[in-house]
C-alpha positions in Angstrom: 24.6 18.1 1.2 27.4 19.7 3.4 29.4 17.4 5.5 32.5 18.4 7.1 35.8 18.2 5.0 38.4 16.9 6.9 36.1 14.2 7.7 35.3 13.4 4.1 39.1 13.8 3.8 39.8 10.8 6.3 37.3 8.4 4.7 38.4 9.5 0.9 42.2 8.9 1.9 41.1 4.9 1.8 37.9 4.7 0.0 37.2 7.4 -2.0 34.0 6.9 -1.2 31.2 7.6 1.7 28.6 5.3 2.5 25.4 6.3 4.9 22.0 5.9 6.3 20.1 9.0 7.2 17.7 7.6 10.5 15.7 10.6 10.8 14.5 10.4 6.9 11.5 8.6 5.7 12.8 9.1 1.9 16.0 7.8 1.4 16.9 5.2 3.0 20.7 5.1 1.7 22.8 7.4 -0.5 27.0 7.0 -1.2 28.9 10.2 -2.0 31.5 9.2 -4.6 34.4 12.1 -3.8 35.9 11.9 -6.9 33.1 12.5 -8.7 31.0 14.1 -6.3 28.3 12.1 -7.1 25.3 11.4 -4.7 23.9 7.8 -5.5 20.0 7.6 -4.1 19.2 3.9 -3.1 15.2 4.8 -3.3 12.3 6.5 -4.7 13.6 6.8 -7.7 12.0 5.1 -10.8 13.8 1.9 -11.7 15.7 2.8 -14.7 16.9 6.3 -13.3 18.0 3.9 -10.2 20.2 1.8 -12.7 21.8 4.4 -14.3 22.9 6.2 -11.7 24.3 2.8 -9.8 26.3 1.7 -12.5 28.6 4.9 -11.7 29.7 3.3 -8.3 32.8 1.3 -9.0 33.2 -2.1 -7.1 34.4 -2.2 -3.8 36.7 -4.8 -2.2 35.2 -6.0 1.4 37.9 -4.8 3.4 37.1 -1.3 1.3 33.3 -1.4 2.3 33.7 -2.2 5.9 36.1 0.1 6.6 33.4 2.8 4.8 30.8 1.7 6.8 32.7 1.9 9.8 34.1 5.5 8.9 30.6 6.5 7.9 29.5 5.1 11.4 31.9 7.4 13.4 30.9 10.2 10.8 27.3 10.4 11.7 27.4 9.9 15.3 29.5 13.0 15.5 27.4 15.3 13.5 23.4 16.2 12.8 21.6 14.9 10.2 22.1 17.0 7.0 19.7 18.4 4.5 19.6 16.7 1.2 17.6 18.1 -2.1 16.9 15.3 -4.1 14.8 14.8 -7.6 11.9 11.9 -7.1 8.8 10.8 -8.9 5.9 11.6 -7.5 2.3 11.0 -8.4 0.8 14.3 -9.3 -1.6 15.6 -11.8 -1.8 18.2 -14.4 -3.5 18.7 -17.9 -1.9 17.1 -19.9 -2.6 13.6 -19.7 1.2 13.4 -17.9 0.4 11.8 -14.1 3.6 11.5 -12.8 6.3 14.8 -12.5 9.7 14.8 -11.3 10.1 17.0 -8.3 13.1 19.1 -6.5 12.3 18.5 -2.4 14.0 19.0 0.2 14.8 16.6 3.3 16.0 17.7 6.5 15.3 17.1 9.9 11.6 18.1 9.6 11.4 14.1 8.8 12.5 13.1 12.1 10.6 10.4 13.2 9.1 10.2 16.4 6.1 8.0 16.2 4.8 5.6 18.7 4.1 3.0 15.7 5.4 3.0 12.5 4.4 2.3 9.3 4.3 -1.4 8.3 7.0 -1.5 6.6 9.8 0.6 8.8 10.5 -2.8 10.1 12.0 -5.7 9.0 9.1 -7.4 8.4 6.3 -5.5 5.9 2.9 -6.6 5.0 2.1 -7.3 2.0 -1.0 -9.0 1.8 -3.6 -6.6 0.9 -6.2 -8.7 2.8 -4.5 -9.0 6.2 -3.8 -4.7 5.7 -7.9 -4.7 5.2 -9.0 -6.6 7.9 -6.2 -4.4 10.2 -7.9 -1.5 8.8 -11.4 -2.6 10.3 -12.4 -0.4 12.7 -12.7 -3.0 15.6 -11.4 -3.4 19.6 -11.3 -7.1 20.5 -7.8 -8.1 21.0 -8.5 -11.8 20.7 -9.3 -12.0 17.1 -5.8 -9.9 16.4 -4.5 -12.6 18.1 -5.6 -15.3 15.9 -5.7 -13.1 13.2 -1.7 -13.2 13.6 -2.0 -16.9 13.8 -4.2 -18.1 10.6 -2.2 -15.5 8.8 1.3 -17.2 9.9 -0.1 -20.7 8.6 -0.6 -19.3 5.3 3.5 -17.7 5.3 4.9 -21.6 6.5 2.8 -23.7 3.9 4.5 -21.3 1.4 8.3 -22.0 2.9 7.2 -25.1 3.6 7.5 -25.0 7.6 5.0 -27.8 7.7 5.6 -28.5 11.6 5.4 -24.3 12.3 2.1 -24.5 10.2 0.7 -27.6 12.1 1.7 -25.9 14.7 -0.4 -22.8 13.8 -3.3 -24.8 13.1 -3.5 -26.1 16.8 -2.9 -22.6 18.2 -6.1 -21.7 15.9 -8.1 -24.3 17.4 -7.0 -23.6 21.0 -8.4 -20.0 20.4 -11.6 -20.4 18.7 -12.2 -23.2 21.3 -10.7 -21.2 24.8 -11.4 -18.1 23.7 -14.8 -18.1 22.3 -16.3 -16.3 25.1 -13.8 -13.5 24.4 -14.9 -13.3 20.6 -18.6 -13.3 20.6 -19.1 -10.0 22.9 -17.6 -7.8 20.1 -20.2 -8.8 17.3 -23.4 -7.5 16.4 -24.9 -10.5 16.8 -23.4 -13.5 18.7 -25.3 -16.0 16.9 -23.7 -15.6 13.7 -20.8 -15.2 15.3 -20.4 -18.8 16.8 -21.7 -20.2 13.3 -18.6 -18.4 11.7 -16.2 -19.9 15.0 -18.0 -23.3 14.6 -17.0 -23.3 10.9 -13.3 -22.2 10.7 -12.7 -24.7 13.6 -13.7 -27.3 11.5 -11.8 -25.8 7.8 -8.8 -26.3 10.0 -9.2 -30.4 9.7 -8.0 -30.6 6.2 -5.3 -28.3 6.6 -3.9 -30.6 9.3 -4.7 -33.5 7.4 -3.4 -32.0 4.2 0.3 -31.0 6.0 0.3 -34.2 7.7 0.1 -36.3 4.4 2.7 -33.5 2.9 5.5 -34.4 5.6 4.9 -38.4 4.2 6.0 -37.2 1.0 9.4 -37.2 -0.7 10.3 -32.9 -1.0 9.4 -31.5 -4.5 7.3 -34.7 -5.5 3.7 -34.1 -7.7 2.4 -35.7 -4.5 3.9 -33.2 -2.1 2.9 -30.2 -4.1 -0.6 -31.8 -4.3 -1.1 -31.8 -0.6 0.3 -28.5 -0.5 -2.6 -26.9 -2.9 -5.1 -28.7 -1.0 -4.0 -27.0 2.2 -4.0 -23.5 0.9 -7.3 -24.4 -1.0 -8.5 -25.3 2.6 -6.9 -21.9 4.2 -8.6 -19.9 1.8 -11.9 -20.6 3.1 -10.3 -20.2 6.8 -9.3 -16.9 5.7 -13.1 -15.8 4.5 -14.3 -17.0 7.7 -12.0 -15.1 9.6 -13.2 -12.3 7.3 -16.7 -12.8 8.3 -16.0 -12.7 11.5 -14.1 -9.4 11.8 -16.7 -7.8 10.0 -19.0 -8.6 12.3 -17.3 -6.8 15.1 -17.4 -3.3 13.1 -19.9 -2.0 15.7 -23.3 -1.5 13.7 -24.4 2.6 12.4 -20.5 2.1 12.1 -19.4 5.7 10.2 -16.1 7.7 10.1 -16.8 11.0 11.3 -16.5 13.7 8.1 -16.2 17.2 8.8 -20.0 18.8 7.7 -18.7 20.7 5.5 -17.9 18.6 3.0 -21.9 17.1 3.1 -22.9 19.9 0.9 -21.3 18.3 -2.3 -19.2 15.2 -1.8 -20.4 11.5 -1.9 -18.9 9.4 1.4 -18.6 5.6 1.4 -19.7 4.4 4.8 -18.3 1.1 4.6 -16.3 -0.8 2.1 -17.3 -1.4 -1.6 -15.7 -4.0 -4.4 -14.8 -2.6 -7.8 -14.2 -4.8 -10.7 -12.1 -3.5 -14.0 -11.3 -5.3 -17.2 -8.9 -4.2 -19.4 -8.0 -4.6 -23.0 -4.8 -3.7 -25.5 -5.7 -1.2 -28.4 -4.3 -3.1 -30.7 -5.9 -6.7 -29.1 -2.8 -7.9 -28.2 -2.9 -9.9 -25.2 -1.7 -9.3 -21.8 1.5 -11.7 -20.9 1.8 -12.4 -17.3 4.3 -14.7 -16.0 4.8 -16.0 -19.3 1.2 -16.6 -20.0 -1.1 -15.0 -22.7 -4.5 -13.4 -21.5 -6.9 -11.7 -24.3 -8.3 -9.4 -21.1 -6.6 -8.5 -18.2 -9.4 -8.7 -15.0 -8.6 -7.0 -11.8 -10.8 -7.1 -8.5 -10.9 -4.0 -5.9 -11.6 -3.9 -2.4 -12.3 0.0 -1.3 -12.3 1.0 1.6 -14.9 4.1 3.3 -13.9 3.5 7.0 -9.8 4.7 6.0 -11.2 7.1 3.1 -15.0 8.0 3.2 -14.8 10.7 1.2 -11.2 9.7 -1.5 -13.7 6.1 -1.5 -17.1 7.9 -2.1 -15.8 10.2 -5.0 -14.2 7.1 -6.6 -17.3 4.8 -6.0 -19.6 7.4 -7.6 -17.2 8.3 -10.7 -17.3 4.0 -11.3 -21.6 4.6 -11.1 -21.3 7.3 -13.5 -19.2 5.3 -15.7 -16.5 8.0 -16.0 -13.3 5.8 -16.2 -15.5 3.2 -18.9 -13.0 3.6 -22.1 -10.3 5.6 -20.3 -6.7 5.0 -21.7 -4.2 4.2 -19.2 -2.2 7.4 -18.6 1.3 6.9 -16.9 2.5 3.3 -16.4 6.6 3.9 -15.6 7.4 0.9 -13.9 6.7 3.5 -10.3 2.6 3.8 -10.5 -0.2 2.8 -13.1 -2.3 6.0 -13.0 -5.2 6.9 -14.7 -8.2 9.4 -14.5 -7.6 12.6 -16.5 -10.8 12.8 -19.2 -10.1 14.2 -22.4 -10.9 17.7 -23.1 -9.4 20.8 -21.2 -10.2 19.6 -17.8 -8.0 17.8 -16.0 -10.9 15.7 -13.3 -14.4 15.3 -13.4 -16.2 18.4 -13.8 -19.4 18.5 -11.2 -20.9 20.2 -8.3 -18.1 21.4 -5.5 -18.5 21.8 -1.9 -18.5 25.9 -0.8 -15.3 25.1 1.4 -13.0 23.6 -1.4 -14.4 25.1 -4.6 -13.6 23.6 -7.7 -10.7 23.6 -10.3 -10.1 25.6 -13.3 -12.0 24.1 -15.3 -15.3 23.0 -12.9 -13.8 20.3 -11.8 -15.2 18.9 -8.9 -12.3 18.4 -6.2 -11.9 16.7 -3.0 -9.8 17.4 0.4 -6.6 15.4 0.9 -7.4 12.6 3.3 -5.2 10.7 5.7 -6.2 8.6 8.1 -3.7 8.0 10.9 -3.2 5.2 13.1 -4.7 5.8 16.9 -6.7 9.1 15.6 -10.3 9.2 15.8 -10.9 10.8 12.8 -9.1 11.2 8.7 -6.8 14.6 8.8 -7.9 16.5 5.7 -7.0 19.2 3.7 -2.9 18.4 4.7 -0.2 15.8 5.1 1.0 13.9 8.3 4.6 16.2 7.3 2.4 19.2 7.4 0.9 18.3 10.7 4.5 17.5 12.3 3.2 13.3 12.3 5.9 12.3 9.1 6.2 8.6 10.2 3.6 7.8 11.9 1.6 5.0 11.0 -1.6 5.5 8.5 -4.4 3.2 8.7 -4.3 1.8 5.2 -0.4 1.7 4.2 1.0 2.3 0.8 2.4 -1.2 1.6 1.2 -3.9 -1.0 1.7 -4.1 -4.5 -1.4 -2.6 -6.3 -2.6 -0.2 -3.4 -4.6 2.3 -4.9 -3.7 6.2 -3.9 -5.4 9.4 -4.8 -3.4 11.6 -7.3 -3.2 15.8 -6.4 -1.4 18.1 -7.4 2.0 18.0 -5.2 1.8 21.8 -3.0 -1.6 21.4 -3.2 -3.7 19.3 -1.2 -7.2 19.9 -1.8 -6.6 19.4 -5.6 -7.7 15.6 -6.1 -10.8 15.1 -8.7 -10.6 11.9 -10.4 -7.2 10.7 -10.9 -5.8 8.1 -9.2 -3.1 5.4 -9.0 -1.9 2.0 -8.4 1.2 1.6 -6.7 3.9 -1.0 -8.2 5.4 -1.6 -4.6 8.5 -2.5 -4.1 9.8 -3.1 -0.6 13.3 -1.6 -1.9 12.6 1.3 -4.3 9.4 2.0 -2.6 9.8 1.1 0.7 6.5 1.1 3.1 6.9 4.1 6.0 10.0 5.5 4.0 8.8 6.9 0.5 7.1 9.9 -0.9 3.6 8.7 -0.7 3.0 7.4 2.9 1.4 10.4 4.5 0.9 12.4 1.3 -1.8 10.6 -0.3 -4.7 8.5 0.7 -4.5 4.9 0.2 -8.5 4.3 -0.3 -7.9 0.5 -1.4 -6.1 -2.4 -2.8 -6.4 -5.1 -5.4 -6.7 -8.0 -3.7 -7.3 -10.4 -6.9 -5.5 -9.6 -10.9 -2.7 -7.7 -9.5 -0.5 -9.1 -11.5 -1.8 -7.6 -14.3 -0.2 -4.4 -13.7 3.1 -5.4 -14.5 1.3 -5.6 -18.3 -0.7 -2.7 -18.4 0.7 0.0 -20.1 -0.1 3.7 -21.7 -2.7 3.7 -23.9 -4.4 0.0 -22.7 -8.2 0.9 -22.4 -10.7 0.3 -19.1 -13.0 -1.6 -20.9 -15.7 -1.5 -17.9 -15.4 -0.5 -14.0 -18.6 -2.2 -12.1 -19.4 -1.9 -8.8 -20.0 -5.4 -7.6 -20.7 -5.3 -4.0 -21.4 -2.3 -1.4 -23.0 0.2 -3.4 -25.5 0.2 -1.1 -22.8 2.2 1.3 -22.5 5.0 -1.2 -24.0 8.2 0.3 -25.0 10.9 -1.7 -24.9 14.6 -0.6 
């Protein structure tokens, strides 16, 4: 990184040290140049423990110290263009030996810029990360009514938890005045209207016992069993508002409904058209059992919603390796606090070795491989064989963010794009070392899904724990064959 000396020279005199934030990069969101050891601290994407070691060589700062730096460093960058920075990361990658996740040298200049209409979720203040609300904003669907009170039922569900009663009570009415006003607004969007008004009729009246469950909540002393019983029964109650609302935005995904594939890839590539549940369970080789939250599990159960309309062809490839049975008694291969990744078979090849489409080929060793396959925001169609950097889009929102903990991405090899075969990962987000929008995968990979029940299990999963089954559960019938 080159910045100007008698600048650094200015802030050193009181410091010794330079702190800044780089705008125009989606990496790193934060880096400190210690001048007397000329040390550059990175503040993300890096994997926890590298993180830790490298912060503990900062030396405390006094207030008056840090905001005279951030002051200095203020002046600094208005005065001068962003500069390039080569830093090391983890990336997920593949390779053939069992090793998912490399270390790589990039470089980060001002070909991040951003200059996207809409961001990623999580470049502002506020990410999602509920992997249900990021599905049902992934439906392809154009009624601007049931956004509305999607923003709504969703909000009840984030005030129960701070326990806002009055801004929850609050959201309830503002449900009911929708799905009473607004009906007539809802209906025309869904295949059949019929079903539509059943699904209306019936979250209208699962929003009773909320009310009545946060009214008998505020009569109750704070903290009481009483309080925290009335609680439960409200989310209990907002669950099933939730799968209504669920219902009903899937009835609005227009019917034939199919993300449009380049033909191409028809000749050898299975495409989900739709979305498809995965279940996996788990198991430690030695039978130990899986502690979560201080609690002992003999299996650890995880439930996968995946997603064709965001990944039709990333979704189809991983739907038909679960058929086959391909990841049934497959270790876990990388788990390093970044990613849980798994997918490489034993043997010399590194994927699953099949039939490839003419326009991709396969791998060295017959493995069959699949195009890299993003899905922006606003775009009628995936972008394949490249990244949103590649395309001059780095920013810009994708359909399906890498924004909840236990999104599942497709692992390639890193200058390659069209390298994917069966390897894949889940994502241990974490809003400040992996931050939504601003981290190496967001625009790289395809997020094809997310655990939406068992996610916690992750955080036990390590190398070597075995994938005692993967079932399809529900939407196989989406699965389409070449």
């Amino acid at each position: 990184m080159k910045i100007q000396s008698s600048s650094i020279l200015l802030i050193s005199i009181i410091t010794n040290e330079v702190s800044c934030f780089i705008p125009s990069n989606n990496l790193i969101r934060e880096h400190r140049i210690n001048v007397k050891t000329e040390n550059v601290l990175f503040m993300s994407a890096m994997k926890p423990q590298e993180e830790d070691k490298v912060i503990m060589k900062s030396r405390p700062k006094s207030i008056q110290n840090t905001l005279m730096t951030s002051l200095l460093a203020t002046m600094l960058f208005t005065m001068m263009p962003t500069p390039d920075v080569s830093v090391s990361v983890t990336i997920p990658t593949i390779n053939s030996n069992n090793n998912g996740i490399t270390t790589k040298q990039m470089n980060l200049n001002n070909n991040f810029v951003v200059n996207a209409k809409e961001m990623a979720s999580g470049t502002g203040s506020r990410v999602n990360k509920d992997p249900e609300s990021l599905l049902r904003y992934g439906l392809p669907i154009n009624n601007k009514e049931v956004r509305k009170l999607q923003r709504v039922v969703e909000s009840i569900r984030q005030d129960i938890a701070s326990k806002r009663k009055s801004a929850a009570l609050d959201g309830v009415k503002e449900s009911k005045k929708i799905l009473n006003k607004s009906a007539s607004k809802l209906t025309p969007s869904c295949r059949s209207s019929s079903i539509c008004t059943e699904i209306i009729s019936n979250m209208d009246a699962q929003l009773t016992p909320i009310e009545i469950a946060l009214k008998e909540s505020q009569e109750t002393m704070n903290g009481s069993d009483q309080e925290r019983k009335a609680l439960d029964d409200a989310y209990k109650a907002h669950d099933k508002v939730l799968s209504y609302l669920n219902d009903l935005e899937e009835q609005m995904v227009p019917t034939g409904y199919k993300t449009s594939v380049p033909s191409e890839y028809n000749d050898a590539l299975p495409q989900l058209q739709g979305r498809a549940t995965v279940e996996m369970t788990f198991k430690k080789p030695d039978g130990a059992p899986f502690n979560v939250k201080g609690l002992n599990y003999p299996q650890a159960k995880m439930k996968m919603i995946i997603d064709g309309y965001a990944a039709p062809i990333t979704s189809g490839n991983f739907i038909d390796l679960v058929q086959k049975g391909f990841y049934d008694k497959m270790e876990i291969q990388r788990s390093d606090g970044f990613v849980v990744q798994t997918g490489d078979p034993k043997g010399e090849a590194w994927g699953y070795v099949g039939k490839g489409t003419k326009s991709i080929g396969k791998g060295p060793h017959g493995e069959r491989l699949i195009p890299n396959e993003i899905y922006v925001v606003g775009e009628k169609e995936p972008i394949y064989e490249s990244t949103l950097e590649d395309e001059g889009k780095g920013g810009q929102a994708t359909v399906l963010p890498f924004s909840s903990y236990g999104a599942m991405g497709w692992a390639r090899d890193e200058y390659d794009a069209n390298t994917g075969s069966s390897q894949f990962f889940w994502l241990l987000f974490d809003s400040d070392l992996t931050p939504a929008g601003k981290n190496v995968i967001d625009g790289r990979y395809p997020c094809f899904g997310y655990v939406v029940e068992g996610e916690d299990f992750l955080r036990d999963l390590k190398e070597e724990d075995v994938i005692i089954s993967a079932t399809v559960t529900k939407g196989a019938e989406n699965l389409v064959q070449p």
